[in-house]
N, C-alpha and C positions, 0 to 999 in steps of 0.2 A: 492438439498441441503442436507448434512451430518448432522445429529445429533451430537454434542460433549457428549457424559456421560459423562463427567468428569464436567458438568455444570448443570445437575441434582439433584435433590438432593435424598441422599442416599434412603428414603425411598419410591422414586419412581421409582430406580432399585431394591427394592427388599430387599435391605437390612436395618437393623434395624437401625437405628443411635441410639450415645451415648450418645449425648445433642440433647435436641429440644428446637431453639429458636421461639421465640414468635410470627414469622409469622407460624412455626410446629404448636403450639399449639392452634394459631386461627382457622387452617384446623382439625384441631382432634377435637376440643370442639368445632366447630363450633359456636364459639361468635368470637367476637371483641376484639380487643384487649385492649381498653378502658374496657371493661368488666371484661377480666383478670388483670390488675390494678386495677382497682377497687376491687376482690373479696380479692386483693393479700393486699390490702390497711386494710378490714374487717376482715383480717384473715381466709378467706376461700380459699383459694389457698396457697401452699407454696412458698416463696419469692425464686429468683434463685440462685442456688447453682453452679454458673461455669459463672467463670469471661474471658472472651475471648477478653475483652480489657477494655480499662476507660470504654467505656459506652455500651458495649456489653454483654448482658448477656445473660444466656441458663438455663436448666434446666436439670437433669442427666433423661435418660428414667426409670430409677428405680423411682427418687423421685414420675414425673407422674402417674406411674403404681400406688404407694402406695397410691396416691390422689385420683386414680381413684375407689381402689379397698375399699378406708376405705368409700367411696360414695355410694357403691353397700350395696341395701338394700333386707332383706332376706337369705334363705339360696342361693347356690349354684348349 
């Protein structure tokens, strides 16, 4: 049996994708996705910025980066 890439998702070939929707960022932050509602609910996560249908959202990889980076404590 064939692999399809084209059913992969991008950043498991390697490349960086331009939105990550909210099953991306369950595996990156390794929480739940009740969790990230939740934080997004308290204002600790940004709400998402990219509408990809009525009720599909995503997130730009930049906004995350910026989330992630204003979270880094210390210098560098």
């Amino acid at each position: 049996m064939t692999t399809n890439h084209s059913t992969l998702s991008p950043s498991r070939r390697g490349v960086e994708p331009r939105v990550l929707r909210i099953a991306d960022l369950e595996e990156m932050l390794r929480v739940s996705k009740r969790t990230i509602y939740y934080w997004i609910a308290k204002g600790r996560f940004p709400r998402s910025d990219v509408e990809l249908g009525s009720q599909l959202r995503a997130w730009r990889t930049e906004t995350v980066a910026a989330w992630l980076e204003s979270r880094t404590v210390g210098p560098a």
